[in-house]
Every structure is written in structure tokens, then in C-alpha cells.
C-alpha positions in Angstrom: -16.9 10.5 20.2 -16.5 7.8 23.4 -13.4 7.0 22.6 -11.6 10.8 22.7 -14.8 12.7 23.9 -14.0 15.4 21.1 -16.7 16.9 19.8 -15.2 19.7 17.5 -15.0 17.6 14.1 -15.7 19.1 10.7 -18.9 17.8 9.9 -18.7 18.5 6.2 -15.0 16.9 5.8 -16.8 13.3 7.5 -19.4 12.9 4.8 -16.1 13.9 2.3 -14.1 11.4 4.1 -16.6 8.9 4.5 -17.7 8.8 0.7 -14.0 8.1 0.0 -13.7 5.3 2.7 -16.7 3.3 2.4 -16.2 2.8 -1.5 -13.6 0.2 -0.1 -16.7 -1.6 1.3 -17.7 -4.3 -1.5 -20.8 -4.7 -2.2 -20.9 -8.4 -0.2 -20.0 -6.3 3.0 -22.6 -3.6 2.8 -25.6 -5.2 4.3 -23.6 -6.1 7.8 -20.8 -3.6 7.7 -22.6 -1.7 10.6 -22.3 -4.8 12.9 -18.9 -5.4 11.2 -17.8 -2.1 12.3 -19.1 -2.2 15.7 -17.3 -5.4 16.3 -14.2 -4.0 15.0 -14.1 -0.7 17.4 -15.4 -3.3 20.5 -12.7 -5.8 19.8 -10.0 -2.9 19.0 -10.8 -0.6 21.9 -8.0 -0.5 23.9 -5.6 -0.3 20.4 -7.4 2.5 19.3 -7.9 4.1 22.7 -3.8 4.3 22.7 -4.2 6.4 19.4 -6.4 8.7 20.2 -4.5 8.6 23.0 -1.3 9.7 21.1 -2.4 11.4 17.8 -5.9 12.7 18.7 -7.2 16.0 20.4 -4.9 16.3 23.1 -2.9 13.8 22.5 1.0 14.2 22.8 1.5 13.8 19.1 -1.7 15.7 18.1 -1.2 17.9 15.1 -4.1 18.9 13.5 -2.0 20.6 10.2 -0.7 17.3 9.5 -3.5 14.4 10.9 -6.7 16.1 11.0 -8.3 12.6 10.4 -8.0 11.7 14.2 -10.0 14.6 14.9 -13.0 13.0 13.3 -15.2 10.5 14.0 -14.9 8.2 10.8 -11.2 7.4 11.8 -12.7 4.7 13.1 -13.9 3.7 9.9 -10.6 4.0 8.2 -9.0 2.0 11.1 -11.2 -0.5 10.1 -10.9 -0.6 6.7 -7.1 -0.1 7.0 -7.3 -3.6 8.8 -9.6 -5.5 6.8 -8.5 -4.3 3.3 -5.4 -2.0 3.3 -4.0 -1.8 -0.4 -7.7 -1.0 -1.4 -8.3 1.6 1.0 -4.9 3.3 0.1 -5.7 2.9 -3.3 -9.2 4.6 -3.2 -7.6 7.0 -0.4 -5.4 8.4 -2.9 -6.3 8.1 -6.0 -9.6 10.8 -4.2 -8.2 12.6 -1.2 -4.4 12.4 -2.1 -3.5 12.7 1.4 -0.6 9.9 2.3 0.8 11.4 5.0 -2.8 12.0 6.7 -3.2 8.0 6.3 0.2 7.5 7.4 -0.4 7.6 10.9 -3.2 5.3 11.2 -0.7 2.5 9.4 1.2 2.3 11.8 -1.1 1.9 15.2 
């Protein structure tokens, strides 16, 4: 990943995350969510540099236990989706990965 260069994520727990995530994608969005997304993380670099920064592999806050979700790639994705639509995402989040306090972190960066 560019932005931490961690490489160690849990492959399997992505496509878990990711299935939860992207149903907060309507379906207007799909077709240029890729360039939406890659605009996001261009326009947001230097934000989410500082977070990966703190909370990410080696970061001074990094805790695994409690925030495995900067450990993978797809944070980005939630960043995103945290920005653009917020009360759906934590809707979706936990009503299928019941995991607040994971989330949490990425609220407030």
C-alpha cells in the first residue's frame, strides 16, 4: 500500500470488509466509483498520510487488537465512504461487522 508501505494485510478479512463497505455504494455510483475513489485518496493524501501515520503499522497509536482496519488496504475505501456518506456506512458497518470502535478511529481523522 503507497501510502503506509505495509504489505502484511489479511487478505481474506479485505474481500469481508470490502463486501460490507461497498454496499454503501448506490447503484448511481457504481459505474465511476473507481475514478471516484482515486480522486478521493489523490485529493486526501496528505489527511490520510497523517493517519496512517498515527494509527497504522508503525504508527504511534497503532494497535492492531483494537483498529486492525488501518492495517488493510480498503481503509481507504471506508475513508471514503465515511466522507461521502457517513450515517449509511455506519449503518451497513454495523448492522454486518458490528465493530464501532474499529470505525471509531477513522471518524475522527
Amino acid at each position: 500500500m503507497s501510502l503506509t508501505g505495509y504489505t502484511g494485510f489479511d487478505r481474506d478479512l479485505s474481500q469481508e470488509i470490502l463486501a460490507v463497505v461497498l454496499k454503501s455504494v448506490s447503484v448511481e455510483q457504481q459505474q465511476d466509483y473507481v475514478r471516484q475513489l482515486e480522486a478521493f485518496a489523490e485529493a486526501g493524501r496528505e489527511r490520510l498520510v497523517q493517519l496512517y501515520g498515527k494509527f497504522g503499522p508503525g504508527g504511534k497509536f497503532a494497535d492492531e487488537s483494537h483498529c486492525y482496519l488501518t492495517h488493510q488496504p480498503e481503509s481507504v475505501v471506508v475513508c471514503e465512504r465515511l466522507d461521502t456518506v457517513p450515517m449509511w456506512l455506519e449503518a451497513v458497518w454495523n448492522d454486518e461487522l458490528d465493530a464501532e470502535l474499529t470505525l471509531e478511529r477513522f471518524t475522527k481523522y
